[in-house]
C-alpha positions as CSV (number, residue, x, y, z in Angstrom):
1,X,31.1,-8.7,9.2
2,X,29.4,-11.9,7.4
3,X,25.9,-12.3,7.3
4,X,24.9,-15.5,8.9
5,X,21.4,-17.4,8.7
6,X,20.9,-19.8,11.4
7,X,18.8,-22.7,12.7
8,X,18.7,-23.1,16.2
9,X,16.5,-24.7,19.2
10,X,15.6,-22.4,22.3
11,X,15.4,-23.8,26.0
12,X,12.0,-25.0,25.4
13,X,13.2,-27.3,22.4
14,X,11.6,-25.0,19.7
15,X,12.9,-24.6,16.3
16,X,14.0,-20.9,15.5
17,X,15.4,-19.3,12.6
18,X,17.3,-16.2,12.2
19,X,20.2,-14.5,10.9
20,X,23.0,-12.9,12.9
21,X,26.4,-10.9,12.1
22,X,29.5,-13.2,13.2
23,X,32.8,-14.0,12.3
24,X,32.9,-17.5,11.3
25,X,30.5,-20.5,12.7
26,X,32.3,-20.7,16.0
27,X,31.2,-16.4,16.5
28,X,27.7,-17.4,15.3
29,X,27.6,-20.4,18.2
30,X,28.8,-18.3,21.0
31,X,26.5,-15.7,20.0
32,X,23.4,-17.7,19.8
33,X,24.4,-18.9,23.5
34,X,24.6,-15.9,24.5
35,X,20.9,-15.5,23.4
36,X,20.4,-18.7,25.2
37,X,19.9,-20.2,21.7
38,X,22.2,-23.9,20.9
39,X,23.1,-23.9,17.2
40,X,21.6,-26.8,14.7
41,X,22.6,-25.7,11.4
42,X,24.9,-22.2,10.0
43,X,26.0,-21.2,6.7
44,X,26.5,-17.6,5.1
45,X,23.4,-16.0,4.6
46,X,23.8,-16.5,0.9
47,X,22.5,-20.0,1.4
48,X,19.3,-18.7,3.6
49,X,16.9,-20.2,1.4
50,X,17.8,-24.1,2.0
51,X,16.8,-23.3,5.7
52,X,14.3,-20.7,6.1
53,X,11.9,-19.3,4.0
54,X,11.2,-15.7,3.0
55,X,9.1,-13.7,4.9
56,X,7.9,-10.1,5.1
57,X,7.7,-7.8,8.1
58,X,3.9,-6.4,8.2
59,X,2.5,-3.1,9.4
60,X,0.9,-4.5,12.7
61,X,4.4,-6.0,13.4
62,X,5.9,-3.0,13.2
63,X,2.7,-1.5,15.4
64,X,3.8,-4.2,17.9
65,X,7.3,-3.8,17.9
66,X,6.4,0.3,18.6
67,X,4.0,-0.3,20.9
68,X,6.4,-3.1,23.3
69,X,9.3,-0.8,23.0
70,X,7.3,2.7,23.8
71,X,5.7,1.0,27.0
72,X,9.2,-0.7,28.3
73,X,11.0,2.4,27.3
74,X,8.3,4.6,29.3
75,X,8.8,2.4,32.2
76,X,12.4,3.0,32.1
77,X,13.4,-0.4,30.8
78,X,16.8,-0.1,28.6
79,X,16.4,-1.0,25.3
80,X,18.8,-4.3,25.0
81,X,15.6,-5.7,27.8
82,X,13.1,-4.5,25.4
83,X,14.1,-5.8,22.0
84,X,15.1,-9.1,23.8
85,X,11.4,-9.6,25.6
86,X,10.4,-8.6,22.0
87,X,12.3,-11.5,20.4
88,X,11.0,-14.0,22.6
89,X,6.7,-12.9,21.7
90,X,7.9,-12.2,17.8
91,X,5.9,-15.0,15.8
92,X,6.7,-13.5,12.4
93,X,10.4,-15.3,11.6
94,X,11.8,-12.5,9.3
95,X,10.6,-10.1,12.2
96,X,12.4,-12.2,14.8
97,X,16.3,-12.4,12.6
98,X,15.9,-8.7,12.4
99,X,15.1,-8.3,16.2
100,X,18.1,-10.7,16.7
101,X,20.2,-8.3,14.4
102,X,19.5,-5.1,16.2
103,X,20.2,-7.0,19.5
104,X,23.5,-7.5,17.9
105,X,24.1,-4.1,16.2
106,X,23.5,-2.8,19.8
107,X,25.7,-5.1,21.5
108,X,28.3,-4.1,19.1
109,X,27.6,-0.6,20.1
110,X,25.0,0.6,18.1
111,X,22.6,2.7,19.1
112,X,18.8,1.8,18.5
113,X,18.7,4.5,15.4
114,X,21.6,2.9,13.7
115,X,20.0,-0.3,14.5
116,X,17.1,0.1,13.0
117,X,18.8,1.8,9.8
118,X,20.8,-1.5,9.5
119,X,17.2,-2.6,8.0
120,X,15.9,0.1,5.4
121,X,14.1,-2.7,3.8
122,X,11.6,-2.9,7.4
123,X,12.2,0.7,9.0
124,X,11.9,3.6,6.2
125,X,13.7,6.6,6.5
126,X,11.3,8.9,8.5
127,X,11.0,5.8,10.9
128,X,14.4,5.9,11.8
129,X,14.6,10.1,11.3
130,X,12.0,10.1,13.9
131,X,13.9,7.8,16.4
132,X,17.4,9.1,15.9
133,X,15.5,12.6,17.1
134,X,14.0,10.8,19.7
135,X,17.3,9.4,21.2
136,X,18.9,13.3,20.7
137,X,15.8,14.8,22.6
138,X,15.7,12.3,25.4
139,X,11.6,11.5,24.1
140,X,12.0,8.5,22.5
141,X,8.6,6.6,24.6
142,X,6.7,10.1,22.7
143,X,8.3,9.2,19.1
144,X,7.8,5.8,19.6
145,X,4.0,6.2,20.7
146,X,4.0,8.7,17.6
147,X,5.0,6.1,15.8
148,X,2.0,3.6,16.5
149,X,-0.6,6.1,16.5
150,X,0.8,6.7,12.8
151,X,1.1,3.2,11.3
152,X,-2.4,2.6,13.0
153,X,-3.8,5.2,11.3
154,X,-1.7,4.3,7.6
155,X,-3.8,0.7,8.2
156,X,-6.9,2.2,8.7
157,X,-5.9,4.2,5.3
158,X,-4.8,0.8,4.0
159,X,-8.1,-0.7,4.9
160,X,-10.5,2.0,3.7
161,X,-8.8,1.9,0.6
162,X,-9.5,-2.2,0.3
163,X,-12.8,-1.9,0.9
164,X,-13.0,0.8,-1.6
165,X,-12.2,-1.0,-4.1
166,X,-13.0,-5.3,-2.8
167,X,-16.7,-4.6,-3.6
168,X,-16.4,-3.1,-7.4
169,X,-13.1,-5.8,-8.4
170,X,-15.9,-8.4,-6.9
171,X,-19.2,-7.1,-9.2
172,X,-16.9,-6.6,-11.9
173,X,-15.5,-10.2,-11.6
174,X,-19.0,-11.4,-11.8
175,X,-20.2,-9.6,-14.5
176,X,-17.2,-10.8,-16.4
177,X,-17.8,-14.1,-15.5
178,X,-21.6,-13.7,-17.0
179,X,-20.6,-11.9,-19.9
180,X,-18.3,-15.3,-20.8
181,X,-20.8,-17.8,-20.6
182,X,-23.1,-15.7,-22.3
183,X,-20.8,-15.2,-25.1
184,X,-19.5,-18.7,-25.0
185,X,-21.5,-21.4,-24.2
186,X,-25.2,-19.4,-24.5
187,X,-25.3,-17.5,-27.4
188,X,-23.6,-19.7,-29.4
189,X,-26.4,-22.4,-29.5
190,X,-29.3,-19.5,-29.5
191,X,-27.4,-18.3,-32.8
192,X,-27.2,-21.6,-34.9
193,X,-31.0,-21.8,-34.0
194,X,-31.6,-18.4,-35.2
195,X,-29.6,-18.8,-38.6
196,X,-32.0,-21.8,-39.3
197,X,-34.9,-19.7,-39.6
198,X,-34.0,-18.6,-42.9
199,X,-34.9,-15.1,-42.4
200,X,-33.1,-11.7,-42.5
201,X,-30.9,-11.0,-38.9
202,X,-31.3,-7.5,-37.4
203,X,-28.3,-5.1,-36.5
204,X,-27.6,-5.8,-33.1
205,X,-28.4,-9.8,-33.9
206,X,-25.3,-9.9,-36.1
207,X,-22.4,-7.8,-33.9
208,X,-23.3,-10.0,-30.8
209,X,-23.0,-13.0,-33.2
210,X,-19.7,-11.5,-34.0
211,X,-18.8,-10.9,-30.5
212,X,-19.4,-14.1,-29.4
213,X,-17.8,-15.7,-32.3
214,X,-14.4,-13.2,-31.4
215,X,-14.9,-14.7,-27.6
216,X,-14.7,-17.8,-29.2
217,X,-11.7,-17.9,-31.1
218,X,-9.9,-16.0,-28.9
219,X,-11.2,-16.3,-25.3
220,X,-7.3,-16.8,-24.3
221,X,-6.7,-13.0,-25.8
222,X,-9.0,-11.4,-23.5
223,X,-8.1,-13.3,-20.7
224,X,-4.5,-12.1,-21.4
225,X,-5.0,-9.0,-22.2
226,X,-5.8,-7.2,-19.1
227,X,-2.4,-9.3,-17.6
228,X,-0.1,-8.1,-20.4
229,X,-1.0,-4.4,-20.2
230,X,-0.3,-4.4,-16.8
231,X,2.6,-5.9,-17.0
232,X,3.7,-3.7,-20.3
233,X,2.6,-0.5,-18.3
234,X,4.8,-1.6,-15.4
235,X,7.8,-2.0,-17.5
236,X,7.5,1.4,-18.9
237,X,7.3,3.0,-15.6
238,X,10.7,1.5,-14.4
239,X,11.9,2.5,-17.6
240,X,10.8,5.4,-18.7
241,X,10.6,8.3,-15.7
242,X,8.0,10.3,-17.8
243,X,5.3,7.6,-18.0
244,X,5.5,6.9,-14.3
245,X,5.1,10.7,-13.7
246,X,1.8,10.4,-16.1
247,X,0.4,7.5,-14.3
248,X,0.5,9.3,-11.1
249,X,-0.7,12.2,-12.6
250,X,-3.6,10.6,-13.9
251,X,-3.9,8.3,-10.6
252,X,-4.8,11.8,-8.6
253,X,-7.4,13.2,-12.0
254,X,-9.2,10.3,-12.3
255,X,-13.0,10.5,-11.9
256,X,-14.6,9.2,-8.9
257,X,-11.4,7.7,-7.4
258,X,-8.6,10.2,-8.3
259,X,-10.0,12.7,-5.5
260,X,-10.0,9.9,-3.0
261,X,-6.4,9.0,-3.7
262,X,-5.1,12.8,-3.5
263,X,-6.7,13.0,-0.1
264,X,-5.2,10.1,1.1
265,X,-1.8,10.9,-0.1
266,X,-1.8,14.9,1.2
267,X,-3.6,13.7,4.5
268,X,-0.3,10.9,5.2
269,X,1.6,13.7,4.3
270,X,0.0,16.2,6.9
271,X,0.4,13.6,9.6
272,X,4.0,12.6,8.8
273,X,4.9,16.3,8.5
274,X,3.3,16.9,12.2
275,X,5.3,14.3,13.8
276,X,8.8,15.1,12.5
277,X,8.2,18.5,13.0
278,X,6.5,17.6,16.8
279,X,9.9,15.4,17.3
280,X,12.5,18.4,16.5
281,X,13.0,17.6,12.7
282,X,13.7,20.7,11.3
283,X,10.9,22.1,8.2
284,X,13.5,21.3,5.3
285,X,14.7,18.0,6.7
286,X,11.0,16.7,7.6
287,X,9.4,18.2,3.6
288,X,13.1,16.4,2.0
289,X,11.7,12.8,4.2
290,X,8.2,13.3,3.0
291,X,9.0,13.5,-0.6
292,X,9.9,9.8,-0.4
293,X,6.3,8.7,1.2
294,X,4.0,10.1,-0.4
295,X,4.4,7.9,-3.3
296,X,3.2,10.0,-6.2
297,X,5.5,11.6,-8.5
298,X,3.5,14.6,-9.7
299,X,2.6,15.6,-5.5
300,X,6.4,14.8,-5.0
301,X,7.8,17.5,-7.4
302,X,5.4,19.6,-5.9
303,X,6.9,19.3,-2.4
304,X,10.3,19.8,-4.0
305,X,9.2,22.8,-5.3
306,X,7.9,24.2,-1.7
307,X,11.0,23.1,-0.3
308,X,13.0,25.1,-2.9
309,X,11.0,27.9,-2.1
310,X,11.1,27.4,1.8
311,X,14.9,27.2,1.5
312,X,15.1,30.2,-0.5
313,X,13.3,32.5,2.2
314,X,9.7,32.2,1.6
315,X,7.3,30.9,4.9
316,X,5.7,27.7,4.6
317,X,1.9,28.8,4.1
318,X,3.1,31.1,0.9
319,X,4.9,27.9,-0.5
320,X,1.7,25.4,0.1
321,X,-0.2,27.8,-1.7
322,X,1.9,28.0,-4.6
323,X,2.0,24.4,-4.8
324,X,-2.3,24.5,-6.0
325,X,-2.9,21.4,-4.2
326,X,-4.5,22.2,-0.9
327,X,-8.3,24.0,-0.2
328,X,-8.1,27.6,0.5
329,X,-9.4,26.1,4.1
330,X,-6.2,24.2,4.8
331,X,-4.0,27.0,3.7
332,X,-5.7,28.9,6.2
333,X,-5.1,26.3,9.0
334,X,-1.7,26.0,8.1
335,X,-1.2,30.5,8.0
336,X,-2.7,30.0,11.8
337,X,-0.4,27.4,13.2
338,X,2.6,29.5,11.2
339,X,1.5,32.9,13.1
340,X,0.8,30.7,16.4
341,X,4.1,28.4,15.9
342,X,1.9,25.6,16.7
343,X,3.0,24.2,12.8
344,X,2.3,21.0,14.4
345,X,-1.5,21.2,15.7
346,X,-2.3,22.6,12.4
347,X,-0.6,19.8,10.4
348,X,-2.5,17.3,12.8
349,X,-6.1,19.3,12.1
350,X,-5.3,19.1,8.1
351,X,-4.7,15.6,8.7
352,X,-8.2,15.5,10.7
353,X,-9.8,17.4,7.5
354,X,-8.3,14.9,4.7
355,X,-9.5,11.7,7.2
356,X,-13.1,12.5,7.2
357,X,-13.0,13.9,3.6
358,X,-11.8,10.5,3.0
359,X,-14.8,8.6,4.9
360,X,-17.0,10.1,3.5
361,X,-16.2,10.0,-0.1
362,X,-15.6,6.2,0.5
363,X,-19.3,6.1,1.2
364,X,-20.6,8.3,-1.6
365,X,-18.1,6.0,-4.5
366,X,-19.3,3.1,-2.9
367,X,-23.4,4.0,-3.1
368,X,-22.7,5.0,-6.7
369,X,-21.0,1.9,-7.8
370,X,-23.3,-0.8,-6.4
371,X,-26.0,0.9,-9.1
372,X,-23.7,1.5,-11.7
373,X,-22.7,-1.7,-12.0
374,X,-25.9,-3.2,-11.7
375,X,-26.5,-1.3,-14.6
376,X,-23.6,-2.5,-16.4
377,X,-24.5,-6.0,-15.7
378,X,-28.1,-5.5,-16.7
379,X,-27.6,-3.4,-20.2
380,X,-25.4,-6.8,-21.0
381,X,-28.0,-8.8,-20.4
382,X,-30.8,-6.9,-22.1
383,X,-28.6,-6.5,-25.3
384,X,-28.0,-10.5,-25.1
385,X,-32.2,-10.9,-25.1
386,X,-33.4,-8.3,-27.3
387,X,-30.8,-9.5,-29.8
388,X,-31.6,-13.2,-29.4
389,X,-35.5,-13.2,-28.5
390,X,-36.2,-10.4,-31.2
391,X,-36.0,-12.9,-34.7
392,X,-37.5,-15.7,-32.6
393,X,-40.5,-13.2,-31.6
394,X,-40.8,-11.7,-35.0
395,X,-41.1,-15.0,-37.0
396,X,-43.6,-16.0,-34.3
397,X,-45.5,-13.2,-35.2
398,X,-45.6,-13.6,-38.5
399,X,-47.2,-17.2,-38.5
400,X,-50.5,-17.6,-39.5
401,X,-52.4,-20.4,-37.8
């Protein structure tokens, strides 16, 4: 069935957008009225761009959306009730057409699983794993509450990792920002007065000359440069498979951050594994789901690998510990909640362990970059007066009044 993008006023008189499966533009008006909606404008979704804008559907939508649905659904509201008081609070437009499509997908007969797979662009596979298990077990208000306390948690993640890395990207910016007026507008008029005292230059006089003549000429270069390496490092890695799997690789090795990044990864990981398996998702199915969110090729083969292993008879503790990337402490958790067959518990304590190894290795990067950078900053700007004050001071010194 066509795709339709709409613009419509509600009772009130307000302007809404959306897009709706229908027939033709007489399906689409009946129905809008059926959502109490009266039709101003239709066309085929291909032309969604003369009436709405884009849009993107963010995490706390998405905490929302849980949240609304897992308190209705716990209340014993039916779905159709929930998703349509949902429409109506929805201020995010793209969020509200995709409400309005699973009202329609369920309408049509759908279920909310195969709703919510209608939109893999919004709800990633292990979201809609998790419900569809939810909906077979009769605890979909548990999944759904799952759910929330998860994506809280990945913005927390999300957040930590900003402010890892907003304080450093804002020094640095600043000391870039000194370095180019040093180079361009400062040392350029210290260095014609130093060539005009007829004498010999030192060393380091004469490569920052050079360095500020090379900023000079080709300030647009260095500007560029950063830009087109990222963008030619990008290209590779949609192109090439084996540079993508070296970038992760060296994403999780690098100093300082690298052991920050694993933990985050392996701890969503942990957590996502706990809930599928909490939920009724088998230990193949829910390791197959989390190769897809951890996001890092060289951790992804890995869980291949254990899932290989796990299919071909070996227990899940002896397959982690082939893998070499968890602590001889969360192998042990994990060989406990095996033996108990409370998998899940342990996940959720590994989960725990990786959180507050995360916290607190936030703190220690950040109190070592503040210094660092200082320093950084300060060895530029000592270079830049020893090399210009050192001729001025040594013909002043040998002046004989």
């Amino acid at each position: 069935m066509p795709l339709f993008t709409y613009k419509a006023i509600d009772a009130r008189g307000k302007s809404v957008v959306g897009r709706v499966e229908a027939v033709n533009l007489f399906d689409l008006e009946q129905r809008l009225a059926r959502m109490e909606l009266d039709l101003v404008l239709g066309a085929p979704s291909s032309t969604r761009s003369r009436l709405i804008g884009g849009g993107k559907v963010t995490r706390q939508d998405l905490i929302n959306f849980c949240f609304h649905l897992e308190q209705l659904a716990s209340a014993g509201v039916p779905v159709m009730e929930g998703l349509a008081d949902l429409r109506e609070s929805v201020e995010n437009p793209r969020f509200r057409e995709v409400v309005s499509g699973m009202i329609e997908s369920i309408e049509g007969g759908r279920n909310l699983s195969q709703a919510l797979a209608e939109y893999p662009e919004v709800y990633g596979r292990v979201f809609v794993s998790l419900v569809r298990s939810g909906e077979q077990t009769g605890k979909l208000p548990e999944v759904l509450r799952s759910l929330s306390e998860s994506l809280k948690w990945e913005d927390e993640l999300a957040a930590q990792t900003k402010k890892l890395l907003m304080y450093p990207a804002f020094v640095g910016s600043v000391v870039l920002l000194v370095t180019f007026f040093l180079m361009i507008y400062l040392v350029p008029q210290m260095t014609g007065f130093i060539r005009n005292m007829g004498q010999d230059i030192p060393l380091q006089t004469r490569i920052l000359m050079a360095v500020s003549d090379f900023f000079v000429n080709y300030w647009w270069a260095v500007v560029a440069a950063p830009f087109a390496a990222w963008f030619g490092l990008k290209l590779a890695m949609q192109t090439n498979p084996a540079v993508e799997y070296a970038v992760d690789h060296y994403k999780i090795t690098m100093p300082l951050i690298g052991p920050i990044l694993r933990k985050i990864i392996l701890s969503r990981f942990a957590s996502s594994f706990a809930m599928m398996y909490a939920s009724g998702i088998t230990v193949l199915d829910a390791i197959r789901s989390c190769e897809e969110i951890v996001g890092n090729r060289p951790l992804e083969a890995a869980l291949h690998r254990a899932g290989q292993q796990i299919a071909e008879g070996k227990n899940l503790t002896a397959a982690f510990q082939d893998l070499g990337v968890f602590p001889a402490l969360v192998i042990r958790m994990l060989r406990i909640g095996e033996n108990t067959g409370a998998l899940d518990t342990a996940l959720l304590n590994v989960s725990y362990f990786y959180n507050r190894e995360v916290k607190e290795s936030i703190g220690k990067v950040q109190a070592m970059i503040e210094p660092a950078l200082t320093l950084v900053l300060g060895a530029i700007l000592g270079w830049v007066m020893l090399s210009v004050l050192g001729p001025v001071y040594d013909t002043i010194s040998k002046m004989k009044f």
